[in-house]
N, C-alpha and C positions, 0 to 999 in steps of 0.2 A: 443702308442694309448692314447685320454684324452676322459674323457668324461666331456661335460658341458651343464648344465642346464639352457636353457633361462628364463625370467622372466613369459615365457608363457606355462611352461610345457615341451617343446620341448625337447627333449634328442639329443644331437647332440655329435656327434665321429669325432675328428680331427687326422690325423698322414695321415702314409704311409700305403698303402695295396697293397699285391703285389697280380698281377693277373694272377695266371697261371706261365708261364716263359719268359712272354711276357715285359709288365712293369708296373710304379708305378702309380696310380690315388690317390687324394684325396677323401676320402669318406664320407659319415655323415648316418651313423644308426637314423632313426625315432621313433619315440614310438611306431607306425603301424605296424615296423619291428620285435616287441620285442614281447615276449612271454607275456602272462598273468598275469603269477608269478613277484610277487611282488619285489624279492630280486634276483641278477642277479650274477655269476662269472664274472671274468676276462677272464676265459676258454669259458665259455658258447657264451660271445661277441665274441671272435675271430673264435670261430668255426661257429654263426650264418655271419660274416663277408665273412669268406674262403670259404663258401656254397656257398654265394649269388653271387660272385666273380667266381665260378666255375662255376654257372650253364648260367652264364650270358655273353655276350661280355664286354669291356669295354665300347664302343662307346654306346652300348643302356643303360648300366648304368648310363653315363654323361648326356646322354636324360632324362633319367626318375630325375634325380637331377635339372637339370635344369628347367623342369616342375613342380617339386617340389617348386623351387624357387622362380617361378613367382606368383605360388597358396599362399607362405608362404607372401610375403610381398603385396599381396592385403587382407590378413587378420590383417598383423601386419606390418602398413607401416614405422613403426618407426622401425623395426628391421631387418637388411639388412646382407648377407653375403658376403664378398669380397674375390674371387677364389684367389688362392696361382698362383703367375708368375711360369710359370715350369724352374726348379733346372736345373740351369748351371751345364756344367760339367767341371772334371780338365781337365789338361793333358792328367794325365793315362789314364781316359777315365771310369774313376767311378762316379759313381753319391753320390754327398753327399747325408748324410742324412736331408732332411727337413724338416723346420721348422713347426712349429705346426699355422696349421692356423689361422690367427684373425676371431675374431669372435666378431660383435658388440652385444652385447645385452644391451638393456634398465634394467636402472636402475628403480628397483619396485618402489622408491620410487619417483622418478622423475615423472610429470605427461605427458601423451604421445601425449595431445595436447597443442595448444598453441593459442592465439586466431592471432596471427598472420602466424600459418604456419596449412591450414587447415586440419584435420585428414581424411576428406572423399576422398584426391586424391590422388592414392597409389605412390610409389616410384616407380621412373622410372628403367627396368630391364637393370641388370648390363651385357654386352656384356662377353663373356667367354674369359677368357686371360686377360682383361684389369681392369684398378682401377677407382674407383673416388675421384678426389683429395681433403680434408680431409677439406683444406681450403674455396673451394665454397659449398653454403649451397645447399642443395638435394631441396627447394622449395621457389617459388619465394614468398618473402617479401610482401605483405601487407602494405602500409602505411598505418597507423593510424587517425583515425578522431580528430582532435585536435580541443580542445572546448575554448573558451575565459573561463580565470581563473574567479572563480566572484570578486576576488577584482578588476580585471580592469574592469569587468560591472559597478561593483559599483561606480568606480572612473571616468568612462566615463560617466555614467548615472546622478548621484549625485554630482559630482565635488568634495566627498571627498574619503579619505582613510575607508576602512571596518570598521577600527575600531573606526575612525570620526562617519561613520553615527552607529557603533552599541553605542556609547556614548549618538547620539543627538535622538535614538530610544525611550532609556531608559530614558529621560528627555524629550519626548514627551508624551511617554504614564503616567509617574509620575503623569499627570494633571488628568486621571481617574481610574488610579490603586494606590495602598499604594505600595508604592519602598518597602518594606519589601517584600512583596509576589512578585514582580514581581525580585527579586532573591533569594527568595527560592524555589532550587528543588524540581521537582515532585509538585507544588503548576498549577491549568492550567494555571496562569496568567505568570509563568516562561515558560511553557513550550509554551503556544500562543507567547509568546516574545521571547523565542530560535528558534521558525519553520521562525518568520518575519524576523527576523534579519540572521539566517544562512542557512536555506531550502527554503522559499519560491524564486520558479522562476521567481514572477512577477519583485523582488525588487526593492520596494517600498521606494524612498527618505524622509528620515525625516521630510524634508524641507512640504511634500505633508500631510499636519496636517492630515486633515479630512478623506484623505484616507488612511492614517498608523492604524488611531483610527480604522474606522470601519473595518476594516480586521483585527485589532487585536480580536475586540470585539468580530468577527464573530468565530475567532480561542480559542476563552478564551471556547464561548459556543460549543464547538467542544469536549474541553478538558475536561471542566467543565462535559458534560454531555455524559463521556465514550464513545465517538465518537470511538476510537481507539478496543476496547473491548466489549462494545454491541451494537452499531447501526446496525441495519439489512437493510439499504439501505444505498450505499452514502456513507460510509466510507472513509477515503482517500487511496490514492493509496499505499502509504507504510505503512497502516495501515490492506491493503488486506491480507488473509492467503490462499483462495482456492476460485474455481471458482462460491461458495456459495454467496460469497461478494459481491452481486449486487448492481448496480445502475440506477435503472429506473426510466420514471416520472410518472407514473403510479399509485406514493404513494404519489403523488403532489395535496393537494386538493383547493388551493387558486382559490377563486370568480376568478381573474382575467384571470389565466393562462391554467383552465378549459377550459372558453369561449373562448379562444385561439386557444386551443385546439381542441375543436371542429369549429370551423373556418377554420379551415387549415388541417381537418379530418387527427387530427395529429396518427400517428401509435406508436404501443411502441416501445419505444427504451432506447438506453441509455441515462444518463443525466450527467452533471459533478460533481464529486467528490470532498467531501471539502476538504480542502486544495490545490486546483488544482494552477497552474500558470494563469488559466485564471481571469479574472474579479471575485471577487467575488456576483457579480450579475450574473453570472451563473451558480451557484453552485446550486446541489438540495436545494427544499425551499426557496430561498432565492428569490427575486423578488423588482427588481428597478425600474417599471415600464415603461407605453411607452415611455418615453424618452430614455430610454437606448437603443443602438443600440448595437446586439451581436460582438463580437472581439472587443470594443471600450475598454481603457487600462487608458483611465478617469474615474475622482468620479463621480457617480452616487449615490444620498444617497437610503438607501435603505428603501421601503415601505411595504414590503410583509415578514414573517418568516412564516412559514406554513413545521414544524419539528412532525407534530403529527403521531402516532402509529406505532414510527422506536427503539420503546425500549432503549429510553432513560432514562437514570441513575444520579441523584446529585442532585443537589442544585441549583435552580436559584440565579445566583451571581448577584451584581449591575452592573457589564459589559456588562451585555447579556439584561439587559433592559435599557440601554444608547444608545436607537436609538432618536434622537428627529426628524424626520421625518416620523419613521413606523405609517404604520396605521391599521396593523393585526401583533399580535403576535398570532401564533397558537402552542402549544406545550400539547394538548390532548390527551390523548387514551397512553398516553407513563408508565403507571401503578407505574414505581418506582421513578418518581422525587417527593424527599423528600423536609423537611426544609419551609421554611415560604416566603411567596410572600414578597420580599423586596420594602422599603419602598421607595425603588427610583423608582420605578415603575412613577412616575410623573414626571420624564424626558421624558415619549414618550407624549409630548404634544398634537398630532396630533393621535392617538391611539384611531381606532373606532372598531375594535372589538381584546377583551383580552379571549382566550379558554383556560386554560389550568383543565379543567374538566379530570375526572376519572386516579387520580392519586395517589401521597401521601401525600399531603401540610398540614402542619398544622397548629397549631398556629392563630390570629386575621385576619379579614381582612384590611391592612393599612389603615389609614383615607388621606394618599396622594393618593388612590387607587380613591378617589371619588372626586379628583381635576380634572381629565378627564373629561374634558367637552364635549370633541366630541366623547364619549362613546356611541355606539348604540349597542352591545353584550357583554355583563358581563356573562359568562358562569365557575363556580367553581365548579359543582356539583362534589359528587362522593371523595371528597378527605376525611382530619378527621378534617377539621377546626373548631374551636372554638369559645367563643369569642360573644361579643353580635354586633349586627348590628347597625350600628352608624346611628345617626338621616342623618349624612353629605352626606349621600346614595342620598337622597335626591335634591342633587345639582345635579344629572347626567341627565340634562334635556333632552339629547337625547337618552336615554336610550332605546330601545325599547325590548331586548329581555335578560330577568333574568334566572338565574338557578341556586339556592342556595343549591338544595335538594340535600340528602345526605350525610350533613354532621354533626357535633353536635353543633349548635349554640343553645346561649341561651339565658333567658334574653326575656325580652318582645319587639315585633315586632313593629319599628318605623310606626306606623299606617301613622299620619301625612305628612311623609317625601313619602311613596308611593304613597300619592294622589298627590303628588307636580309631579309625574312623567307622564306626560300628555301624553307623546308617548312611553307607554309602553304597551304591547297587547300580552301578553303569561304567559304560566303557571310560576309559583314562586312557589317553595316550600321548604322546610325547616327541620330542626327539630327545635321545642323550649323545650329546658329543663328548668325544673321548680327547684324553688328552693327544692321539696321532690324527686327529682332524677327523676320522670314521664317522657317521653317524649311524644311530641305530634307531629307527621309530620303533618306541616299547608300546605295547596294550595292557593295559593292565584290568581286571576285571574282579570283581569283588563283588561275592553271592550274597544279598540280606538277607537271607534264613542261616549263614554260619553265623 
């Protein structure tokens, strides 16, 4: 008599047990069959065996086993029993003694599925007397969905090797990043330039200049401003942790996509996520306007950023305002982007309204800030800028709607340069500190009919 313990608890009894004076059965004791008590004899086994044995036929024994064994492997289909052939005899006419039943059991540490042999369809039941041969598998194969590797997209798409186009990436993007940051880790402009060149599914041929750039640029401000760790809409897909991580459009407030919206009495729904495979003109906020047509996998430059109140984090870099076609940057209400409006800001030459009020900016505001000529909303309020207000304010002749208040500027108010602003018609206000530390919040208001 053995006893073995499966990986699943089971207590199972292999040998000979003789019944009565009749003959031999193989048998298997269950843990159902065993007492309470914790710790068992050798005596106490054989005497719960010889009971069961006596009080019972053999023939409704092998029944209730066998019903047993159809219940055990639609619980545990990786775990299968296979009946003992019945023992030849000699000559004489005696029955050897036989061998000790196999018994498969899984190994605990082996795992019990497989994505090719599925665990929800139990094994088929083993006929009484016969085996199954060890050679053919117990379920049918799966073939596997085999994917084009990306070096042969890249090599079909591109006409070069991965490593061609990740050379002519890095010497594309060189023209508006410093090569220094764009290989050092953990920097966003390494990590925008690891997702383009090794994750992103659109891939994107070096050769395609203007649209390597702005999908980098789009991925720099992604990284740049903890897209991965604080955005509460939009996030990318491998940057989700639980079904918290939404992405609606709902938190979309651009003029154009609004009236869109209501147009087409759009419902909420989902919208796409940055970093997707798709266009990145359809990613939340972003917006290329009516020319682009959705699924289209051409440049479209893009017109519209409207990323406000998704708890964005960092530092506006020169990347993220290297659009020279936008003509709304919206990144408001987002409370923690620090750091100073950079001074490239006069690359979005076509840039008619700039929001990035109620935040943390510090520091002057650029005098390239006031080369925007087609500036109709200048909205800073709300951050801790500094700094006196340059007379060059004054060139923004389309200026129509100011919002300076809120923050500590100082220095006396270019009186002059605000009269020169003939379409402006809203409140201004400010603080000016004086040279005795006073400050004064000014309003300033200015009627479009003088």
């Amino acid at each position: 008599m053995r006893l073995v313990v499966s990986a699943f608890g089971v207590l199972l009894a292999v040998g000979s047990v003789t019944a009565g004076d009749s003959s031999s059965s193989t048998m298997r004791l269950r843990r159902k069959d065993l007492p309470s008590d914790s710790m068992m004899t050798g005596t106490t086994l054989d005497s719960l065996l010889e009971d069961k044995v006596q009080n019972q036929l053999v023939d409704e024994v092998d029944l209730l086993l066998d019903l047993e064994d159809e219940r055990e492997l639609e619980d545990f289909p990786m775990s299968m029993s296979i009946p003992t052939t019945p023992s030849p005899t000699t000559a004489s006419g005696e029955t050897p003694t036989p061998t000790a039943t196999p018994v498969l059991v899984p190994d605990p540490t082996t795992p019990t599925a497989s994505p090719l042999m599925p665990p929800e369809t139990p094994s088929p039941t083993v006929p009484s007397g016969s085996t199954i041969p060890t050679s053919q598998p117990i379920f049918e194969t799966l073939a596997p969905t085999v994917a084009v590797p990306r070096e042969e997209t890249i090599l079909m798409k591109c006409g070069v090797s991965g490593l061609e186009r990740s050379r002519d990436i890095l010497t594309e993007l060189s023209s508006i990043s410093d090569p220094t940051v764009l290989l050092t880790p953990s920097t966003p402009q390494f990590l925008a330039r690891d997702w383009l060149d090794n994750r992103d599914g659109a891939i994107i041929c070096a050769s395609e200049s203007a649209h390597i750039q702005q999908r980098f640029k789009v991925a720099v401000l992604y990284y740049g401003m903890a897209g991965p760790s604080s955005w509460t809409n939009c996030k990318a897909e491998e940057d989700v942790i639980d079904s918290e991580d939404l992405c609606l459009y709902q938190d979309v407030r651009s003029t154009r996509r609004l009236l869109r919206m209501m147009e087409e009495n759009w419902n909420e729904e989902e919208a796409v996520r940055f970093l997707s495979e798709k266009n990145e003109c359809e990613w939340f906020g972003l917006d290329c306007g009516e020319a682009y047509s959705v699924g289209s996998t051409s440049f479209f430059p893009l017109l519209d950023i409207d990323l406000g109140g998704i708890s964005m984090s960092g530092s506006i870099l020169p990347e993220m305002v290297a659009f020279p076609s936008l003509e709304s940057l919206a990144l408001d209400g987002n409370r923690n982007i620090t750091g100073t409006i950079p001074s490239e800001v006069d690359a979005m030459k076509e840039l008619k309204f700039f929001q990035v009020d109620d935040n943390a900016l510090t520091g002057e505001l650029p005098e390239s800030l006031f080369t925007l000529s087609k500036l109709i909303s200048l909205d800073v309020n709300a951050n801790m800028l500094t700094g006196t207000l340059s007379e060059s304010i004054g060139s923004l002749k389309s200026l129509e709607a100011l919002q300076l208040e809120n923050n500590s500027f100082g220095g006396l108010l270019p009186t002059e340069a605000f009269l020169n602003l003939k379409n402006l018609g809203t409140w201004i206000g400010f603080f000016v500190l004086f040279e005795s530390g006073f400050k004064l919040f000014l309003v300033l208001y200015r009627n479009t009919s003088s």
